[in-house]
C-alpha positions as CSV (number, residue, x, y, z in Angstrom):
1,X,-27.6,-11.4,15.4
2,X,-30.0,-13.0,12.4
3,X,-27.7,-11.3,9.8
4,X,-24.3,-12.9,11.7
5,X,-26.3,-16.3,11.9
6,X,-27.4,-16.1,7.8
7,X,-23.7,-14.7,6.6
8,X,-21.6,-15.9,8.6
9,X,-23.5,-19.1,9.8
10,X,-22.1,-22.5,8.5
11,X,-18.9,-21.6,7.1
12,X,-17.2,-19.7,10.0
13,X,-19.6,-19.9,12.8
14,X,-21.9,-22.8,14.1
15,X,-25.0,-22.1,16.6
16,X,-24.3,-23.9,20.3
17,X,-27.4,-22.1,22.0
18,X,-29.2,-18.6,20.1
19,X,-32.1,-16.9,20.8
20,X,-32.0,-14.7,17.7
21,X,-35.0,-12.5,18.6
22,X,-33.5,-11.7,21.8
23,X,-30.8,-9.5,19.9
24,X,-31.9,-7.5,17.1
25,X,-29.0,-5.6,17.4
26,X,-25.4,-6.2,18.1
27,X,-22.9,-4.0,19.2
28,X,-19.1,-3.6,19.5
29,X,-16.9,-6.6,19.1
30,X,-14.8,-7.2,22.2
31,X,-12.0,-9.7,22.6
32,X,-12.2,-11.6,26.1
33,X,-9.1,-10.5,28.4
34,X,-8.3,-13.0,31.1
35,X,-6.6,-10.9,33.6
36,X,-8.8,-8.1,33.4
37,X,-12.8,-7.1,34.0
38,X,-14.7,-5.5,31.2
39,X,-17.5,-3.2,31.6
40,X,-19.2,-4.3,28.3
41,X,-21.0,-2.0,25.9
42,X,-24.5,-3.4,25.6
43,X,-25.2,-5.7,23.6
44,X,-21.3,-6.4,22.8
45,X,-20.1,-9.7,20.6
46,X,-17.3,-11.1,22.6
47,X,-14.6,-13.0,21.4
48,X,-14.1,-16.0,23.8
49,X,-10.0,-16.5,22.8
50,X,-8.7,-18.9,24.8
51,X,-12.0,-19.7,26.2
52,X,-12.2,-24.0,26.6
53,X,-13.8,-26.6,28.7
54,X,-17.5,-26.8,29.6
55,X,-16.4,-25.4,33.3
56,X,-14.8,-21.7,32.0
57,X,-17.3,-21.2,29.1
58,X,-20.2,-21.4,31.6
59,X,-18.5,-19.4,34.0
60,X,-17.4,-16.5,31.0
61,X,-21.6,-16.9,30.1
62,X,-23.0,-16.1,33.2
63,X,-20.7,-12.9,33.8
64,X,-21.4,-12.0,30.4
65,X,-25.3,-12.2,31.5
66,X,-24.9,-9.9,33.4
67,X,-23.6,-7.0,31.5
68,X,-25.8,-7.6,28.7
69,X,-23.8,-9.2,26.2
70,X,-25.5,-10.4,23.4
71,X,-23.3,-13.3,22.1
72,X,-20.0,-15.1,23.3
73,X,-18.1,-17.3,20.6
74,X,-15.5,-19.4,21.4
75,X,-13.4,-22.4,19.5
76,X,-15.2,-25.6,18.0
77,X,-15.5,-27.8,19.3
78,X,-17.5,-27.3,21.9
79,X,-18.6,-29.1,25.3
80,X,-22.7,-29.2,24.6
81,X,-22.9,-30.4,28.5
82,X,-25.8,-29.5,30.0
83,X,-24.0,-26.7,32.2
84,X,-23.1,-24.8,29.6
85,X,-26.3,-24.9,27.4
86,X,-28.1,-24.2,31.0
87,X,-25.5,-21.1,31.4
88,X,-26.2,-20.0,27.6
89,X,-30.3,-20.1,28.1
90,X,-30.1,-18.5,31.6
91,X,-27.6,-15.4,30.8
92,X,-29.2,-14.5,28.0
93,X,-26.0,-14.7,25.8
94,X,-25.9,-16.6,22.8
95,X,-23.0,-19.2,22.3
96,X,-21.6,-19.8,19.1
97,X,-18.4,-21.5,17.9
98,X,-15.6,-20.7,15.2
99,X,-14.9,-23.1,12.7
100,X,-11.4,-24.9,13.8
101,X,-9.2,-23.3,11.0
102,X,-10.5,-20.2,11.3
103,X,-8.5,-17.3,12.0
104,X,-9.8,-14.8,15.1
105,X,-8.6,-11.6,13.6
106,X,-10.0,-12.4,10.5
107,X,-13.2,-12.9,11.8
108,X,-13.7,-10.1,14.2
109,X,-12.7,-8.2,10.7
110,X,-16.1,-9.7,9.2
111,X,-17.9,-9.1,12.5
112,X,-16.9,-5.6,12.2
113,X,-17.9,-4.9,8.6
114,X,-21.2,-6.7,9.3
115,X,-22.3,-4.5,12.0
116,X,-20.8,-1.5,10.8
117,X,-20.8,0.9,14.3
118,X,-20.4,4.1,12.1
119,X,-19.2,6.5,15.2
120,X,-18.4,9.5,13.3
121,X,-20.6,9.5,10.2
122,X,-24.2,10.3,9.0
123,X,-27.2,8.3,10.1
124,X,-28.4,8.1,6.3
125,X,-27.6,5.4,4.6
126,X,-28.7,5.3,0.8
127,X,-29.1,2.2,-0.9
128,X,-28.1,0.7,-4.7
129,X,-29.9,-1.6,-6.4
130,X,-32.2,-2.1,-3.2
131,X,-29.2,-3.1,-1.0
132,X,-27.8,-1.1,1.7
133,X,-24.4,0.9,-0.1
134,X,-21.2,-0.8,0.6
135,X,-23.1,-3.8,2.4
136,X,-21.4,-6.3,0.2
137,X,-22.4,-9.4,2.0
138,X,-26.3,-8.6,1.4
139,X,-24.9,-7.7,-2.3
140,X,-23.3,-11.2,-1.8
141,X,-26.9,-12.7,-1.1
142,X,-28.6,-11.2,-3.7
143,X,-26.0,-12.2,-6.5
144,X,-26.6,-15.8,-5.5
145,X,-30.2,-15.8,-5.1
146,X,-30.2,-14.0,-8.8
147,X,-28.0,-16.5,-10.2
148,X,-28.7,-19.1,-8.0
149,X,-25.1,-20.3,-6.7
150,X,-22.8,-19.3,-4.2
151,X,-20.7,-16.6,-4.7
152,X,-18.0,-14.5,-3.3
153,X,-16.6,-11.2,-4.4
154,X,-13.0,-9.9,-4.1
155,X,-10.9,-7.4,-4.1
156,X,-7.8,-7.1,-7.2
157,X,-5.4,-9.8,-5.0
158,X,-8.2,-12.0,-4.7
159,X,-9.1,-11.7,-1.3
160,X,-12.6,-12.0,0.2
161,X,-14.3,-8.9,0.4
162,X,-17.5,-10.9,0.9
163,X,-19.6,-14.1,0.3
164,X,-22.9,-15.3,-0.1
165,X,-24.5,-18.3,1.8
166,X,-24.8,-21.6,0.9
167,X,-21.2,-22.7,0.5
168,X,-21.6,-26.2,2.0
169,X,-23.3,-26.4,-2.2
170,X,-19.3,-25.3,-3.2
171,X,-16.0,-27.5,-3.0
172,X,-12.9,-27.6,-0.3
173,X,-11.2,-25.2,-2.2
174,X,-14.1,-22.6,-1.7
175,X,-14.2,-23.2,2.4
176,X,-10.6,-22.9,2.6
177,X,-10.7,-19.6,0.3
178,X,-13.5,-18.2,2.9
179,X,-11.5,-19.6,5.8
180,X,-8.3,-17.5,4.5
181,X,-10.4,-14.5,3.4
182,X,-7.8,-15.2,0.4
183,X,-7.7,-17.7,-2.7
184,X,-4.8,-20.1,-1.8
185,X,-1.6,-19.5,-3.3
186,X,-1.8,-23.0,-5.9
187,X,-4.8,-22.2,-7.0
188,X,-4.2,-19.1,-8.2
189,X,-1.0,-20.5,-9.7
190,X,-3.2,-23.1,-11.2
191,X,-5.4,-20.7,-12.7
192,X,-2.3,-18.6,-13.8
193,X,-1.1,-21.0,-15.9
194,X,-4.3,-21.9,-17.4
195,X,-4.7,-18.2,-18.6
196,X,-7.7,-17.9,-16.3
197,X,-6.6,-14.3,-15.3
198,X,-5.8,-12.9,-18.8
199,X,-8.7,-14.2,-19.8
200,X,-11.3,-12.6,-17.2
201,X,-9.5,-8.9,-17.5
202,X,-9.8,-9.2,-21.5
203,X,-13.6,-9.8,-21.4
204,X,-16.6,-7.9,-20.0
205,X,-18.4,-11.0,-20.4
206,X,-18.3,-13.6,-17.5
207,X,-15.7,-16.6,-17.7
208,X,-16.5,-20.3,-17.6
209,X,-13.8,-22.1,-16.2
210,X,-13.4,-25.9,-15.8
211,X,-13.0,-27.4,-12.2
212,X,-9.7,-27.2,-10.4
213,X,-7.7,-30.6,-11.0
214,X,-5.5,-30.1,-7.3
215,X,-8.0,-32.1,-6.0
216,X,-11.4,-34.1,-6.0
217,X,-15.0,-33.4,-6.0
218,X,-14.0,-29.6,-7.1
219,X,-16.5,-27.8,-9.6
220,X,-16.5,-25.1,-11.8
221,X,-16.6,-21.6,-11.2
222,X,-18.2,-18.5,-13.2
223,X,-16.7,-15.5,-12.9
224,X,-16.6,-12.2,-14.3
225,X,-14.4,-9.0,-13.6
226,X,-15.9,-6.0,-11.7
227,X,-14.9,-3.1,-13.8
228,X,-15.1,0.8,-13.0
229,X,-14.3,2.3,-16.7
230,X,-11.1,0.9,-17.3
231,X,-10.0,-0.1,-13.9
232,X,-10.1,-3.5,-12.5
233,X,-12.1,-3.6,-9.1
234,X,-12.2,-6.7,-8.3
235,X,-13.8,-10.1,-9.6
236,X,-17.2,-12.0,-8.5
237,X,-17.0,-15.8,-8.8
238,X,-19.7,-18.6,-8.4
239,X,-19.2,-21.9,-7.8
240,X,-21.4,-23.3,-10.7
241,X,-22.2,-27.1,-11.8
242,X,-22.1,-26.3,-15.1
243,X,-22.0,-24.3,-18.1
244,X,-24.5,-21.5,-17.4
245,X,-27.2,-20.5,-19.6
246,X,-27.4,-17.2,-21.8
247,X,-30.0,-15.8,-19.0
248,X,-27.6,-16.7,-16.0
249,X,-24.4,-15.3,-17.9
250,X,-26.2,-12.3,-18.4
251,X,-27.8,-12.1,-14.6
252,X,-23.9,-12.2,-13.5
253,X,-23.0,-9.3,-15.9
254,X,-25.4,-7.3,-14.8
255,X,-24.8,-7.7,-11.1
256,X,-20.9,-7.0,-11.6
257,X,-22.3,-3.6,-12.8
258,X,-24.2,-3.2,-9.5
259,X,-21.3,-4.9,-7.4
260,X,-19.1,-2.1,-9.1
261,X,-21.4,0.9,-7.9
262,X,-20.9,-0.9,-4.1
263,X,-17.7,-0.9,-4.4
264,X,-17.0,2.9,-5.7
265,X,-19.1,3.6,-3.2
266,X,-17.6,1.4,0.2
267,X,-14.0,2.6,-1.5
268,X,-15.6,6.6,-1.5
269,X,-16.8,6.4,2.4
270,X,-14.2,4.6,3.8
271,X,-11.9,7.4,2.4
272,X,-13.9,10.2,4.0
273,X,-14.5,8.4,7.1
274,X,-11.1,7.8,7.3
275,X,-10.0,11.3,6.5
276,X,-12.5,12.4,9.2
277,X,-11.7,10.0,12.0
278,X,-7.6,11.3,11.2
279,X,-9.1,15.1,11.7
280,X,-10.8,14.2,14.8
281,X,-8.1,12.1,16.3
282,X,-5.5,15.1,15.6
283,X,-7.6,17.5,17.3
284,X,-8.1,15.5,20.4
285,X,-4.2,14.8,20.4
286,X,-3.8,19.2,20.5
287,X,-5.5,19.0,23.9
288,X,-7.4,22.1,24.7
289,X,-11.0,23.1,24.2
290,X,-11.6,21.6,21.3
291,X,-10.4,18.3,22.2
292,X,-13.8,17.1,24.3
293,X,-15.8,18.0,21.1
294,X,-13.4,15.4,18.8
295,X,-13.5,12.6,21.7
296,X,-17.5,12.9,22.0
297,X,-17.5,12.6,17.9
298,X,-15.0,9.5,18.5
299,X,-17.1,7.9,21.1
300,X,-14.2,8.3,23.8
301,X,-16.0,11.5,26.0
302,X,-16.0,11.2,29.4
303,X,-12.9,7.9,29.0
304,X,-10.0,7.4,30.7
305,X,-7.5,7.6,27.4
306,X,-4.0,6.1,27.0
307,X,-1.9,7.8,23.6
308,X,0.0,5.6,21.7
309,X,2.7,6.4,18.8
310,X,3.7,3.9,16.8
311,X,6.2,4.5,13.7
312,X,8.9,2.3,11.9
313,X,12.7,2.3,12.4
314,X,15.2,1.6,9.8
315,X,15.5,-1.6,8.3
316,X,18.8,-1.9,8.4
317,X,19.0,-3.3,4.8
318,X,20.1,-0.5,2.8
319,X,16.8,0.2,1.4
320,X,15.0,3.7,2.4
321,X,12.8,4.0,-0.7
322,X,10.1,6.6,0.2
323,X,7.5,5.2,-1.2
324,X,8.2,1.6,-0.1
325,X,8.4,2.9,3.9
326,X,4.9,5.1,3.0
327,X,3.7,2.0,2.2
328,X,4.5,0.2,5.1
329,X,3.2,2.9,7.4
330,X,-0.2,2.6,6.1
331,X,-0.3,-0.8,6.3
332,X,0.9,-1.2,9.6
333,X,-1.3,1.5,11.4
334,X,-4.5,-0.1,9.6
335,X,-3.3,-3.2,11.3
336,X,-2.4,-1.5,14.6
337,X,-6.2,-0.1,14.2
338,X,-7.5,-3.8,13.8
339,X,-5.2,-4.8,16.7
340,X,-6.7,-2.1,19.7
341,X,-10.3,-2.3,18.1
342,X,-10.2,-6.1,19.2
343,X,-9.1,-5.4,22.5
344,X,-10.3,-2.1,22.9
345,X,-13.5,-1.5,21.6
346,X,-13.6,2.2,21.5
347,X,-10.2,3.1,20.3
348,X,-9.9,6.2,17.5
349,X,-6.2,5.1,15.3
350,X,-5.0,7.5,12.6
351,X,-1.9,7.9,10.9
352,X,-0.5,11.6,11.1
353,X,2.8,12.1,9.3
354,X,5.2,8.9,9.8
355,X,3.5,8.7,13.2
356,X,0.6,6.0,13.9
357,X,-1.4,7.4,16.8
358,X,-3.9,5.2,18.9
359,X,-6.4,6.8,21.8
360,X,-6.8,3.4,24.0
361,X,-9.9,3.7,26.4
362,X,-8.9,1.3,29.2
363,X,-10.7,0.8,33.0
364,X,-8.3,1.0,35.9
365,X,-6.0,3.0,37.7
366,X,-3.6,5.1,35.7
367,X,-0.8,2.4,36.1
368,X,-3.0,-0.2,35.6
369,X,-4.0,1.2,32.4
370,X,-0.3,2.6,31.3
371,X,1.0,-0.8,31.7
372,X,-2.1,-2.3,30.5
373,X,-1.5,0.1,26.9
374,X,1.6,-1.5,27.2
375,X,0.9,-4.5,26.8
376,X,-1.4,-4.1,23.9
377,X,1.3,-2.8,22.1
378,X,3.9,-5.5,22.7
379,X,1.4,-8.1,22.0
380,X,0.9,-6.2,18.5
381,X,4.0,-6.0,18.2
382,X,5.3,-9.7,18.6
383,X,2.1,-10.5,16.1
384,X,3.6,-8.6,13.2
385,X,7.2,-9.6,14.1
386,X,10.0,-8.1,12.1
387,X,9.3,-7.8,8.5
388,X,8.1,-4.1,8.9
389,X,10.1,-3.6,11.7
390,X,8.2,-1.1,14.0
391,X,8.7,0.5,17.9
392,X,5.5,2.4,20.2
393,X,6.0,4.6,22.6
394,X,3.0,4.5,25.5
395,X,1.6,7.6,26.7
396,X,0.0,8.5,30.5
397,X,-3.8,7.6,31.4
398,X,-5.5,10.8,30.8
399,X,-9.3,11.8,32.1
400,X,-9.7,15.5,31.6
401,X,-9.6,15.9,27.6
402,X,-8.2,19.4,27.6
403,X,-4.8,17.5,29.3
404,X,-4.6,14.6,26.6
405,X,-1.7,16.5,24.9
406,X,0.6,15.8,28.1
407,X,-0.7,12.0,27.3
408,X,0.8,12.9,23.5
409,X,4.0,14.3,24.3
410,X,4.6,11.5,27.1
411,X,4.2,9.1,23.8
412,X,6.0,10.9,21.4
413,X,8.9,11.2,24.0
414,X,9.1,7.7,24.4
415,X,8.9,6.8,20.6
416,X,12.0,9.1,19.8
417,X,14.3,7.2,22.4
418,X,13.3,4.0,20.9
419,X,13.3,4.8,17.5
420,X,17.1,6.4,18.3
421,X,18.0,3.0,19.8
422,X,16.3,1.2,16.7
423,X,15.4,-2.1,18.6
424,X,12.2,-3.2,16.5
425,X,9.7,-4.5,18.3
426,X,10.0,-2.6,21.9
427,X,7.7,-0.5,23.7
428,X,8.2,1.8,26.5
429,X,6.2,3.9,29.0
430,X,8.1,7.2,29.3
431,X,9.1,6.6,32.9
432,X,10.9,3.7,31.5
433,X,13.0,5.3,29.3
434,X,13.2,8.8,31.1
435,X,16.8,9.6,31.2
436,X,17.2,8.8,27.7
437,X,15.1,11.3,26.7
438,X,15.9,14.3,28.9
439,X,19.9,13.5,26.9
440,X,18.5,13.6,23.8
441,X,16.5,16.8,24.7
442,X,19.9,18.5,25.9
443,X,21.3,17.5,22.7
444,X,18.7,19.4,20.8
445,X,19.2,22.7,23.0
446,X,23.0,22.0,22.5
447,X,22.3,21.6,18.8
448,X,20.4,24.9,18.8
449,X,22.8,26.6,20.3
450,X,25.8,25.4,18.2
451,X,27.8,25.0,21.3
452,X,31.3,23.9,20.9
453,X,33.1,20.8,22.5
454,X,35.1,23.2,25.1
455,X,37.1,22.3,28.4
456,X,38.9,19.1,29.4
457,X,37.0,17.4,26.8
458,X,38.3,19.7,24.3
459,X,41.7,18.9,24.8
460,X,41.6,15.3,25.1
461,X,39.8,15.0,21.4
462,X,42.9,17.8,20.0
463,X,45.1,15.1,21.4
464,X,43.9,12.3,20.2
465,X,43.8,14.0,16.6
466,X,47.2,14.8,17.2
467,X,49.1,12.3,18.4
468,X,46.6,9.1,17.5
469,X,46.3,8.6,20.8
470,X,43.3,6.7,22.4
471,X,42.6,9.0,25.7
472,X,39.1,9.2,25.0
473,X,38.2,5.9,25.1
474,X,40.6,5.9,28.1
475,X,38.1,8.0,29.6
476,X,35.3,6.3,28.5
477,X,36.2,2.5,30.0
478,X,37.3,4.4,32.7
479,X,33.9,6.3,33.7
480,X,31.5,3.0,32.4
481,X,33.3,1.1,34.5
482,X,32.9,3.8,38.1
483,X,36.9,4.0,38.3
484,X,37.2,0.2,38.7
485,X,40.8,0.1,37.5
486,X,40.9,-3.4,36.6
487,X,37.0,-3.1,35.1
488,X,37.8,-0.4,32.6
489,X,41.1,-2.2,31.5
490,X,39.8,-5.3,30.2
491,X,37.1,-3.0,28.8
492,X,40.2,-1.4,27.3
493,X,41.8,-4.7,26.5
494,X,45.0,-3.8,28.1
495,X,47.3,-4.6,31.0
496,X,46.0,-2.5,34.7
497,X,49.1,-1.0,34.5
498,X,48.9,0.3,31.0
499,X,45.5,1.7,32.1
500,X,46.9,3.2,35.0
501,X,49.9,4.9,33.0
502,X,47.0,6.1,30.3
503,X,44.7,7.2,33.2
504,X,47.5,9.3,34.7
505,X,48.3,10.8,30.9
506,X,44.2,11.8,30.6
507,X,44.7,13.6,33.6
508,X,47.7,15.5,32.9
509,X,46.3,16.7,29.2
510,X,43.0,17.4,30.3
511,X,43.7,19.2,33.3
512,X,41.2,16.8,34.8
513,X,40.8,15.9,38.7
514,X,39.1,12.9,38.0
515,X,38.5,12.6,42.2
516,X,36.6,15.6,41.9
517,X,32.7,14.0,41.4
518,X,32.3,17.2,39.9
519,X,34.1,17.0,37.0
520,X,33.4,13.1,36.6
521,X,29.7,13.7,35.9
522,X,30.4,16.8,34.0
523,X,32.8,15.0,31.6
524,X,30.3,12.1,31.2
525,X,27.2,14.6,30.9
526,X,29.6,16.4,28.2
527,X,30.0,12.9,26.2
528,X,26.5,11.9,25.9
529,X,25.4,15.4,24.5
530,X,28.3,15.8,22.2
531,X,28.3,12.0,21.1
532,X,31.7,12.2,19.7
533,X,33.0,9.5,18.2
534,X,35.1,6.7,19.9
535,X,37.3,4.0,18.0
C-alpha cells in the first residue's frame, strides 16, 4: 500500500483514512459490483465505481472489513463525515479517492502494473541498476531523485508508461498528461511544429526545450530518447526550471541507458508471459486431464468457469486488409483482457487464431453466472462501441475442469451464429441463439455431403429459371407468414387474389400439398439449409 500511496499519491489518488503498515501487501484489483456479492481475495484493492454519499461508502467499508480488503477508492470528492472516517478506522480498509478527471480503467491499469500478481511466472525477480526489472515506476523515482525533477517515461506514441513523484513541482500540462496516461493531442502538435521530435530522434544527447506557450505558468522540459541500437523505445522527459547543467544532462543520458535495459526487458517478459498464459489457457479450453494442471497454473483450480469467445465481424466498408484486422484482434482482446480483469479478478484471456478467448471465474448458480458472463461482455462491448466492430459468444458455467471443453464449444457455437448474422456489438448464451445453430450445423453436413436441391424444391427453382417466374418467393411470404393469405400478400406486395392464383400455381409445379404439415416444414427446413437465393 506505501508504494500506491508514494507513486500514485497526489496526482491520481488522495489519502481519506490509511493505515499504511496495516497492508504491506496488496492483492488483486476488484471493481465493486452493485448487484452482486464478492468473496474477496485477501487483501484485494477495490474499485468503489459508482460508490457516493457518506451513507453507501460506509456501508461498502464495513462489508469490505470483513473480507479483508485492504483499500476501497472511490471518486473525489469525498464526504470526510465522521461516519465514514469511523467506518474506514473500524474495518480496517483504507479509503482513498481518485482525482475527478481521472479515468477508472486507466487507473486500475497502474494499479495492476504496480502490484504485479505474476500468476504464471518465476518467483525470481532480477534487478538492473538496483531496481526491480521492468518496475518502471521505481525506475521513474530514481531518474528524478538522480536528476532531481519530476519525470515520466513513455512509450514511442507518447503515452505514460510511468512517472516519478513530485508532480505538483511540474505545470497543468504535466497533470493532464498523467491524468490521460497520454501527452495531449496540441501539445504534441505544438512540439511538432517546433521540430521538438526531429530533434530528440537525431541526438543521443538530451533535448532542452523551451516552455509550452498554450498556456501559463508552463516550464521547460528535458528530455532525451530511449534508444535500443537503432530503434526508438521511447522518450524520458523532466519537467525542469531551467537549462540543466553539464553534470544533470549527463545524469539523464545515462539513466536513458538504464531505462532502455527496463524496457527490453518489461518488453522480453511480457512476451513470454504472454505466450505462456495463451499455452495454458488453450490447454484448459481442450478439457481433459490436462486441463486442472493449466487452471491451477492460471489461478482458476477448484473455480466455477464461464468461456467466452470474442472475434470481429466484417466491417462492412470494403476493407478486409489482413494485417489491418490482425491488428485489431490484438488490440481488442488486450482490451477485453483489461475489461474481465476489472470485474473478474481471476480471469486467464488469450487470443488463439481470430478467436479471443476469456475463462471468467464468477460465484453463483450456473445461470446466475451464464447471464452474469453475459453481461460482462455486453458492457465491454457498448465501451468499445463500433469502430472495431466485434460480437462474443457466452459459454456454460463449468466446475469440473476435465468438462470445460463443453463450456468452449457452447461459446464457439454461439459466436458463429452471431458472427453469421454480423450485428456488432451482440452477445448471446447459446440457449439464446440455439436454433440458429443446429441450421447452420445441418448446412455443414449438407455441405459435406454435396447434396443436391432435389424434390418440390427442385422444381419450383427450374421454374423460376425458366419462365422468370417468382414461385419461390411465393413460397417464402407464404410460409413466414403461417398461410395467412392476406399476411403473405402484402409481404408479396400484390393483390390476395394474385397470391391466391400464384399459391395455386406453386402447388401444381411443385407437386406440393401445402395442407400436409409434413411437407410445409420440410420445404421450409429445405430453404434454410440450401439458402437459395430469393429476388
Amino acid at each position: 500500500m506505501s508504494r500506491i500511496l508514494n507513486d500514485l499519491g497526489g496526482t491520481f489518488l488522495d489519502v481519506v483514512v490509511a493505515d499504511v503498515s496495516a497492508h504491506e501487501q496488496v492483492g488483486a484489483v476488484v471493481v465493486h459490483d452493485h448487484g452482486q456479492n464478492h468473496t474477496l481475495l485477501p487483501k484485494a484493492l477495490v474499485l468503489g465505481i459508482g460508490v457516493y454519499g457518506a451513507s453507501g461508502i460506509a456501508e461498502l467499508l464495513r462489508v469490505l472489513g470483513t473480507q479483508s480488503a485492504a483499500a476501497l477508492i472511490v471518486r473525489a470528492p469525498v464526504d470526510r463525515e465522521p461516519e465514514v472516517l469511523n467506518a474506514a478506522r473500524d474495518a480496517g480498509v483504507a479509503l482513498l479517492a481518485l482525482a475527478e478527471n481521472a479515468d477508472w480503467l486507466q487507473l486500475a491499469d497502474m494499479l495492476r502494473t504496480i502490484v504485479a500478481q505474476d500468476d504464471v511466472g518465476d518467483e525470481v525477480t532480477s534487478t538492473l541498476g538496483g531496481v526491480a526489472a521492468g518496475d518502471l515506476f521505481a525506475l521513474a523515482n530514481a531518474v528524478a531523485a538522480l536528476i532531481d525533477a519530476p519525470v515520466t517515461i513513455e512509450d514511442r506514441r507518447y503515452r505514460v508508461l510511468a512517472f516519478s513523484g513530485r508532480q505538483d513541482e511540474a505545470d497543468a500540462a504535466r497533470i493532464r498528461t498523467i491524468l490521460d496516461r497520454q501527452v495531449p493531442e496540441v501539445y504534441l502538435r505544438e512540439d511538432e511544429d517546433r521540430g521538438v521530435f526531429k530533434a530528440l530522434y537525431q541526438t543521443e544527447e538530451p533535448l532542452y526545450i523551451e516552455a509550452s506557450k498554450i498556456s501559463e505558468n508552463e516550464i521547460p522540459r528535458l528530455a532525451i530518447a530511449v534508444r535500443a541500437g537503432d530503434e526508438i523505445l521511447g522518450s524520458i522527459w523532466a519537467a525542469v526550471t531551467g537549462p540543466p547543467s553539464t553534470e544533470r544532462s549527463q545524469a539523464l543520458a545515462d539513466a536513458a541507458k538504464l531505462v532502455a535495459l527496463h524496457l527490453l526487458r518489461r518488453r522480453a517478459g511480457a512476451d513470454v508471459d504472454h505466450r505462456l498464459r495463451s499455452d495454458l489457457v488453450a490447454t484448459a479450453l481442450e478439457g481433459g486431464p490436462k486441463a486442472a494442471h493449466a487452471l491451477g497454473r492460471l489461478g482458476l483450480l477448484g473455480k466455477t468457469v464461464n468461456v467466452v469467445a470474442m472475434d470481429i465481424v466484417d466491417h462492412g466498408d470494403g476493407q478486409t486488409d489482413p494485417s489491418r484486422q490482425a491488428r485489431e484482434r490484438q488490440q481488442l482482446a488486450d482490451a477485453f483482457a483489461m475489461h474481465l480483469t476489472s470485474v473478474a479478478p481471476r480471469s486467464a484471456t488469450a487470443l488463439l487464431g481470430d478467436v479471443s478467448y476469456g475463462l471468467v471465474s464468477l460465484t453463483g448458480d450456473a445461470d446466475q453466472n451464464e447471464q452474469r458472463a453475459k453481461r460482462l461482455a455486453a458492457d465491454f462491448l457498448k465501451r468499445t462501441g463500433t469502430r472495431v466492430p466485434a460480437v462474443i459468444g457466452i459459454g456454460t458455467a463449468i466446475s469440473d475442469p476435465i468438462r470445460l471443453n463443453e463450456s468452449r464449444t457452447r461459446a464457439d457455437r454461439a459466436l458463429r451464429v452471431l458472427r453469421t448474422r454480423g450485428t456488432a456489438g451482440t452477445a448471446a448464451t447459446m440457449s439464446e441463439v440455439h436454433i440458429d445453430a443446429l441450421v447452420l450445423e445441418l448446412q455443414d453436413l449438407s455441405l459435406a455431403r454435396h447434396d443436391p436441391v432435389t424434390g418440390p424444391l427442385s422444381l419450383i427453382l427450374e421454374y423460376d429459371e425458366r419462365r422468370n417466374g417468382s414461385l419461390l418467393a411465393t413460397l417464402k411470404c407464404w410460409l413466414n407468414a403461417f398461410g395467412d393469405i392476406h399476411a403473405a400478400a402484402a409481404s408479396a406486395g400484390v393483390h390476395h387474389n394474385t397470391f391466391r392464383y400464384r399459391l395455386k400455381r406453386l402447388s401444381e409445379v411443385g407437386k406440393i400439398d401445402l395442407e400436409n404439415p409434413d411437407e410445409r416444414f420440410a420445404l421450409m427446413l429445405q430453404m434454410r439449409l440450401m439458402n437459395p437465393a430469393v429476388e
